[in-house]
C-alpha positions as CSV (number, residue, x, y, z in Angstrom):
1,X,-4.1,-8.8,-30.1
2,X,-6.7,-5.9,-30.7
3,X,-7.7,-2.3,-29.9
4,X,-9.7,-1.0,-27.3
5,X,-11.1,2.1,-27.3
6,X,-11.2,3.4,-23.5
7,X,-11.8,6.3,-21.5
8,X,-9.3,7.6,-18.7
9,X,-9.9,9.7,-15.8
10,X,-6.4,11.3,-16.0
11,X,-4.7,14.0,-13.2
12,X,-3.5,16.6,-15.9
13,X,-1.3,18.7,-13.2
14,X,-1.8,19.2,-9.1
15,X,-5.3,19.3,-8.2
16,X,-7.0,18.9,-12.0
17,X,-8.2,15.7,-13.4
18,X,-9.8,15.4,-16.6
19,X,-11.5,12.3,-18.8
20,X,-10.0,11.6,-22.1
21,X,-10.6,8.6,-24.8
22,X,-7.5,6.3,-26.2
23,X,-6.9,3.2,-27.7
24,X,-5.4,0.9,-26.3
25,X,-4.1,-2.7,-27.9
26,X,-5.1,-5.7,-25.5
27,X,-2.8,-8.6,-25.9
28,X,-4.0,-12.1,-26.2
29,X,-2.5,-12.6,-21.9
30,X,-4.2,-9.5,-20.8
31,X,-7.2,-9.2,-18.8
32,X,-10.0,-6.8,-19.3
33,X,-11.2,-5.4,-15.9
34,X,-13.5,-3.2,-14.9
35,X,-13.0,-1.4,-11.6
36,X,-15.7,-1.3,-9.3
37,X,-14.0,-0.4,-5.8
38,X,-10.3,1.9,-5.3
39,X,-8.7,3.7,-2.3
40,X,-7.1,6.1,-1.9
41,X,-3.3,6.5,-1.3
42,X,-1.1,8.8,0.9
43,X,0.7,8.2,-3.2
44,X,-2.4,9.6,-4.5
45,X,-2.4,12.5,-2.9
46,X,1.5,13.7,-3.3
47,X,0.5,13.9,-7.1
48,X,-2.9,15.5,-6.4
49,X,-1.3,18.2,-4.1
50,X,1.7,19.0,-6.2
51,X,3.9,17.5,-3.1
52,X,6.4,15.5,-5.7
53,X,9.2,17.0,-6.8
54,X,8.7,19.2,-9.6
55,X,10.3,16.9,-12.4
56,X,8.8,13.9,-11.0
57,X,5.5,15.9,-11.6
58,X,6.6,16.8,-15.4
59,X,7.9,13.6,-16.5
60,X,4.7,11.5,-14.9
61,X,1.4,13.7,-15.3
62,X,-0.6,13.6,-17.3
63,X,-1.8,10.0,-15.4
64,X,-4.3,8.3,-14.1
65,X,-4.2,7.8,-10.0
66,X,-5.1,4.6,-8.2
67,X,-3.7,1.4,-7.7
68,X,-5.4,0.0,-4.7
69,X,-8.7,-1.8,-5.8
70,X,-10.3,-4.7,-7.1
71,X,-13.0,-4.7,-10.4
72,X,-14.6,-7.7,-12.5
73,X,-13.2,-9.1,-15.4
74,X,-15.4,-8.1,-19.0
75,X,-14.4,-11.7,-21.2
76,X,-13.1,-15.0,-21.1
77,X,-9.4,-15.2,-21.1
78,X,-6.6,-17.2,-19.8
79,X,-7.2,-18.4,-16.1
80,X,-9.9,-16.1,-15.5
81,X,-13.5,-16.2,-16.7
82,X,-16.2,-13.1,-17.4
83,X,-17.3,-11.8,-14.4
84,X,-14.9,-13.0,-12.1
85,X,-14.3,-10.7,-9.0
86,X,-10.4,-9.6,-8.9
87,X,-7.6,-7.6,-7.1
88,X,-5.7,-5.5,-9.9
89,X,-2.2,-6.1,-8.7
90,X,0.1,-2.7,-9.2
91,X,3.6,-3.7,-9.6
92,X,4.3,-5.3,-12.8
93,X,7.9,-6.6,-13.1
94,X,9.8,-6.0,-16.0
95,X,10.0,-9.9,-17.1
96,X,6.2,-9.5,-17.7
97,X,6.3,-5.9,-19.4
98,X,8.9,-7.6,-21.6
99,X,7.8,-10.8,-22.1
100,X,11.0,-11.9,-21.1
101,X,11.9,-14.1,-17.7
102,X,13.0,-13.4,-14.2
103,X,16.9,-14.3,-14.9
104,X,16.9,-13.0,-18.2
105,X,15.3,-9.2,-16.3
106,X,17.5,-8.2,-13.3
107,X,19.0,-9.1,-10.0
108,X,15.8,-8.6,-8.4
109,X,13.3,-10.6,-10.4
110,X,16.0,-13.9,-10.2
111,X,16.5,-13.7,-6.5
112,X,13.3,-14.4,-4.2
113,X,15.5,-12.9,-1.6
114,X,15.0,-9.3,-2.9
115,X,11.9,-9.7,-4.6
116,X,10.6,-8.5,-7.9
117,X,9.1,-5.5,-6.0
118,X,12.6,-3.8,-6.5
119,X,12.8,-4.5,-9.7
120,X,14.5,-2.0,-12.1
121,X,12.6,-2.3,-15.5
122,X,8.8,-2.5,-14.0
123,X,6.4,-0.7,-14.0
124,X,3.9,0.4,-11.2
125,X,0.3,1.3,-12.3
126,X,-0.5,5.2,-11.0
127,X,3.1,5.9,-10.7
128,X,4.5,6.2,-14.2
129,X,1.7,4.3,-15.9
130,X,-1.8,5.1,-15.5
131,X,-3.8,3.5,-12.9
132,X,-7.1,2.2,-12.0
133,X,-9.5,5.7,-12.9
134,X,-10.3,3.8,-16.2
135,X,-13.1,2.4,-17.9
136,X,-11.2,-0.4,-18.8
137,X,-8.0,-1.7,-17.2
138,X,-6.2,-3.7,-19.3
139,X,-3.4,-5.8,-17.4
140,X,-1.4,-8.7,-17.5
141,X,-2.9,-12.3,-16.8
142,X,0.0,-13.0,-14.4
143,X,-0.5,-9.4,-12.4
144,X,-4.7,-10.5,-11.6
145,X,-5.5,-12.7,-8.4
146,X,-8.8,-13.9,-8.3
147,X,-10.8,-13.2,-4.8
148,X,-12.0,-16.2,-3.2
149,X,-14.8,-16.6,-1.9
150,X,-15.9,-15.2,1.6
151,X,-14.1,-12.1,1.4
152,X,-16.0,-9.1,1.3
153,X,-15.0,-6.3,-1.7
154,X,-14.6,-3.6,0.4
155,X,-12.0,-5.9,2.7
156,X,-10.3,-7.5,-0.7
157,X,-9.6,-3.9,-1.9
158,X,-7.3,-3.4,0.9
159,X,-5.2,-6.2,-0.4
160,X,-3.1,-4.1,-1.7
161,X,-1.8,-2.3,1.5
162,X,-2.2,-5.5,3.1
163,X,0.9,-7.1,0.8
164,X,3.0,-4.7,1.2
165,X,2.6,-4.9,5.1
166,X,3.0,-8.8,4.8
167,X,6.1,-8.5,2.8
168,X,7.7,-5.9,5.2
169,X,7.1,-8.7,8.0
170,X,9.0,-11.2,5.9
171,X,12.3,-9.1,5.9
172,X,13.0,-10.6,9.4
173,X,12.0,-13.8,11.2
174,X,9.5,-12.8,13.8
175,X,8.3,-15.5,16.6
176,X,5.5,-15.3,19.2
177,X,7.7,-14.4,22.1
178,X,9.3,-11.5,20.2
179,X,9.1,-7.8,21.3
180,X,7.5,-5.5,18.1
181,X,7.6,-1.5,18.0
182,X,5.7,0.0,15.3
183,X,6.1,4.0,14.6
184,X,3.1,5.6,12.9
185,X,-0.7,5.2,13.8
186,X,-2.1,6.4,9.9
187,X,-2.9,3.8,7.7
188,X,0.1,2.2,7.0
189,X,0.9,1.6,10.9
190,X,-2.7,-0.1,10.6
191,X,-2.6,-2.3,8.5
192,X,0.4,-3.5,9.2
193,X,-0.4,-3.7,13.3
194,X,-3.4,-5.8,11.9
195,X,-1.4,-7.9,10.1
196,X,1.2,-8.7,12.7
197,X,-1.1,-9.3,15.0
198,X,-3.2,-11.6,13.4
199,X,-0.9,-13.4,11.3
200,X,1.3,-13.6,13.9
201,X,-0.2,-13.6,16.8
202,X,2.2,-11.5,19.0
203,X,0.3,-10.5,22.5
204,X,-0.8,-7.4,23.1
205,X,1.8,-6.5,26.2
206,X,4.6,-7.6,22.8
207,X,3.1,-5.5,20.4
208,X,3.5,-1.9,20.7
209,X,2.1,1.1,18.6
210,X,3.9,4.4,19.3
211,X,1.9,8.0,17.7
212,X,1.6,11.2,18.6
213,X,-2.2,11.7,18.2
214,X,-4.8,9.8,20.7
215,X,-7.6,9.9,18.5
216,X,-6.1,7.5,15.9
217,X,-5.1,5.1,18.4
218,X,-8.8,4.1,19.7
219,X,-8.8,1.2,16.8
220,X,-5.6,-0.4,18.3
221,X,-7.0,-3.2,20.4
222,X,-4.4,-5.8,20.7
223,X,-2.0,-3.4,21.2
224,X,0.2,-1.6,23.9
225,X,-0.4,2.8,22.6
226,X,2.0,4.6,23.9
227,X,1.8,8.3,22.8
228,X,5.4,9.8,22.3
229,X,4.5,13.3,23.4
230,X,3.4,11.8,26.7
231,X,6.1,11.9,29.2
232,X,4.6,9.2,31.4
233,X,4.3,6.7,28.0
234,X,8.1,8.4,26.6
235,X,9.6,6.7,29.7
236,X,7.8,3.6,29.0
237,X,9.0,3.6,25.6
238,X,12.5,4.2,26.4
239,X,12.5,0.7,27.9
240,X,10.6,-1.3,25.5
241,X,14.1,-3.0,23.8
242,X,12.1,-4.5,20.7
243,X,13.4,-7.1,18.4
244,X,11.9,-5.4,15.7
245,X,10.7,-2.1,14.9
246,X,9.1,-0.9,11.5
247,X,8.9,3.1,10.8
248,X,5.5,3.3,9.5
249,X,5.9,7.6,9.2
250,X,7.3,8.9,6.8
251,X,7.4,12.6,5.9
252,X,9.2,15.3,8.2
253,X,8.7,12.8,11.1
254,X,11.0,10.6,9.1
255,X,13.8,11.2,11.0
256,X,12.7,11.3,14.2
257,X,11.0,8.3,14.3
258,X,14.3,6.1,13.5
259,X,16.2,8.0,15.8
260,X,13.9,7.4,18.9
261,X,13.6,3.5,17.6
262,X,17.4,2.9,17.5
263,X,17.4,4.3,21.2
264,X,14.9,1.6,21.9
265,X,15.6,-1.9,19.7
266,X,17.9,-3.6,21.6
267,X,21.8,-4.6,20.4
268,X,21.4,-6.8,17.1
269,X,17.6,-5.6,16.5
270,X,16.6,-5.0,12.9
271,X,14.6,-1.7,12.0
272,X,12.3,-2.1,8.9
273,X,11.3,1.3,7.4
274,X,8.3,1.7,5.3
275,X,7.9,5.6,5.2
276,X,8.4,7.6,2.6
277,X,10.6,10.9,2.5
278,X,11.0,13.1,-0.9
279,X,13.9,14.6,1.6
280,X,16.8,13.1,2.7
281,X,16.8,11.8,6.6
282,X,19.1,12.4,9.2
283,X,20.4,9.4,11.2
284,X,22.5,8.8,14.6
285,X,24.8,6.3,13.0
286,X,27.0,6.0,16.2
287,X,24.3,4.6,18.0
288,X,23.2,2.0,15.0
289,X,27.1,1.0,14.9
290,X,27.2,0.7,19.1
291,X,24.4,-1.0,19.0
292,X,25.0,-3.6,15.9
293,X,21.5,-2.7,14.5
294,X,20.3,-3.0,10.8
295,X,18.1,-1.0,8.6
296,X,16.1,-2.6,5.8
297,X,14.2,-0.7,3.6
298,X,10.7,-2.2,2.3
299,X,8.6,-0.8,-0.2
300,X,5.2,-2.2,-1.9
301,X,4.5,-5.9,-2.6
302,X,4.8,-8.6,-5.2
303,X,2.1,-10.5,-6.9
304,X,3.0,-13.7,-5.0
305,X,1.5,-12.2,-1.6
306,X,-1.4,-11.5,-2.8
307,X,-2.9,-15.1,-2.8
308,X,-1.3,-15.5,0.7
309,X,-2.9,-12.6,2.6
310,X,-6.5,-13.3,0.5
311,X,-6.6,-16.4,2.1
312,X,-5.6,-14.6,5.7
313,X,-9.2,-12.3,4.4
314,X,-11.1,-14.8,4.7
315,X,-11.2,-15.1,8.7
316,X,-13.7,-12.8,9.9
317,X,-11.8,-11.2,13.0
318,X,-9.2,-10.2,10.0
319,X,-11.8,-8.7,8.1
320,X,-13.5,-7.0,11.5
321,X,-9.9,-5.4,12.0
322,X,-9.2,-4.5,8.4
323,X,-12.9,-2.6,8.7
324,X,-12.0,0.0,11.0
325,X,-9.6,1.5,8.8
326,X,-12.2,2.3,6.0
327,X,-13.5,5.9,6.7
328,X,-17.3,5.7,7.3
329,X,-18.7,8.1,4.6
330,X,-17.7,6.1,1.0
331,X,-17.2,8.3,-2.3
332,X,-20.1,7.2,-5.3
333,X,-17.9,8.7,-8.4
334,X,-19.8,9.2,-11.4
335,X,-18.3,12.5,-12.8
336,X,-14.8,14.4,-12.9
337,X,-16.5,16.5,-10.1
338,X,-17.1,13.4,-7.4
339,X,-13.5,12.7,-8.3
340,X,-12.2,16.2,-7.2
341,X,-14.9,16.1,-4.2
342,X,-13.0,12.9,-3.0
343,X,-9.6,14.3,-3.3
344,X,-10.3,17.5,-2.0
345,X,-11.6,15.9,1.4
346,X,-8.8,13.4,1.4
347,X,-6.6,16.5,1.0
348,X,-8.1,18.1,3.8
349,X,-6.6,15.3,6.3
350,X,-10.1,15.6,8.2
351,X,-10.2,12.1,8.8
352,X,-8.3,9.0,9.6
353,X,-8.3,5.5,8.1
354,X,-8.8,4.7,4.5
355,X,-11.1,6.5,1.9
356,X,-13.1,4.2,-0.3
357,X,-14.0,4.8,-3.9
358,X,-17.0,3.3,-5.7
359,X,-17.7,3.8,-9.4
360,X,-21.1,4.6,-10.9
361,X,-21.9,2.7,-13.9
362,X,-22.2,5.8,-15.8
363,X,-18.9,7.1,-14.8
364,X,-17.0,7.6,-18.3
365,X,-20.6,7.9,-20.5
């Protein structure tokens, strides 16, 4: 064990950051990394812009954002050496934080079949613990997945929203031959459209993408886009009767989304939703009863993708479809003021696809 002294690029209250020094003890299993690459995250922002409830705000901030993004380890230590590339995995389980194990932590550490995403005593770097806007992030050995060789930084940084679009796929058992709906052409309904596609392999006439804006659909090759404000493509999705559908929304939408996918899954389907909603969301129960349908709820990712979907980044039409999400124009941080720059355009929503983050050696000097 021993003391760091480190500097923190911290989000004070909604739209203020500011960089502050602390110590910080480094246990003999943690890594030292130092992040090179982040994105940013719709979660990000709802901190930035105030859009959290207000005690959510007051019990969190002050804290540093970012959890998607990958960095270099500074010294030897177990499994990894200096200078190793790495993904900075955010979702810590609470066996780890308390050096305890999975049965001896809760009910969703000891059974695979929930997965320690859920678990109750974690914790989940930039949402109650700071994240990666620090000189030095100091994690846990187990919670650091090397990046093998062959796939790009900019790709392995997406890693992150790549998992957690892998794991939603595991809640059900999808074959070639199966119909898939998914609601939501942002980020999220990207990355996981480029996940089912290629990890699956579902045809394009079996995979469909449903949005509301035609500009964001352009990067959807192997899919069917159907807009839902189109009457034409609204008739076409009335008839689709997925297996599965995954509500990639969120927000206001929320509801509506799940209400127009349980008129289209057919009788037994399973809807996965991956949105998120600080309000609570109106749903036509009759209709899920009728119909026999169930609703799973996935959020984030485990450690235990990560190695999975790495390996998946190593296939270059993976990492040519991951690409088009990263917004053309990349953010060079090297002051509090770049920071704000970043999040002010991200803010704006005069975009689509991911924005990428790249920090200046000189960043906390």
């Amino acid at each position: 064990m021993k003391t760091l002294n480190n500097r923190i690029m911290q989000l004070t209250k909604p739209y203020k950051f500011e960089k502050i020094e602390k110590n910080v003890i480094v246990n003999d299993c943690d890594v030292v990394v130092k992040p090179t690459l982040a994105y940013i995250c719709a979660a990000d922002m709802r901190y930035y812009t105030g859009n959290r409830r207000p005690e959510a705000l007051k019990k969190k901030l002050p804290m540093a954002l970012l959890h998607e993004g990958i960095g270099i380890v500074q010294g030897d230590t177990k499994g990894f050496s200096k200078g190793d590339k790495v993904v900075i995995v955010p979702n810590i389980p609470g066996y780890v934080v308390n050096e305890t194990s999975p049965e001896e932590c809760c009910v969703a550490c000891s059974n695979k079949n929930i997965g320690e995403n859920y678990c109750a005593s974690g914790k989940f770097i930039s949402s109650g613990a700071d994240g990666i806007m620090q000189k030095s992030v100091i994690h846990p050995s187990e919670c650091v997945v090397k990046i093998p060789e062959g796939v790009p930084d900019e790709v392995a940084a997406l890693s992150e929203l790549a998992t957690v679009s892998y794991a939603a796929s595991k809640k059900v058992d999808i074959k070639e031959n199966d119909t898939i709906a998914i609601f939501g052409n942002g980020a999220v309904g990207y990355i996981l459209y480029c996940v089912i596609s290629f990890v699956y392999n579902i045809d394009k006439d079996r995979l469909f993408i449903i949005g509301t804006d035609e500009s964001k659909m352009e990067a959807f090759e192997h899919a069917t886009k159907l807009n839902i404000r189109n009457d034409e493509d609204a008739d076409k999705i009335a008839n689709i009767n997925a297996n599965y559908v995954f509500e990639c929304v969120g927000g206001n939408n929320m509801g509506s989304a799940i209400n127009t996918a349980i008129n289209l899954i057919e009788r037994g389907g399973v809807i996965i939703s991956m949105g998120v909603c600080e309000e609570n969301v109106a749903i036509n129960m009759r209709d899920v009863l009728e119909k026999g349908l169930t609703i799973k709820g996935s959020s984030r990712s485990s450690r235990f993708e990560y190695p999975i979907v790495l390996e998946y980044m190593k296939d270059e039409k993976f990492q040519q479809m991951l690409r088009k999400i990263i917004y053309e124009n990349a953010f060079k941080i090297q002051s509090v003021q770049n920071l704000k720059e970043a999040f002010d355009f991200a803010a704006s929503k005069d975009y689509w696809g991911k924005i990428l983050l790249e920090f200046e050696e000189d960043l906390y000097e």
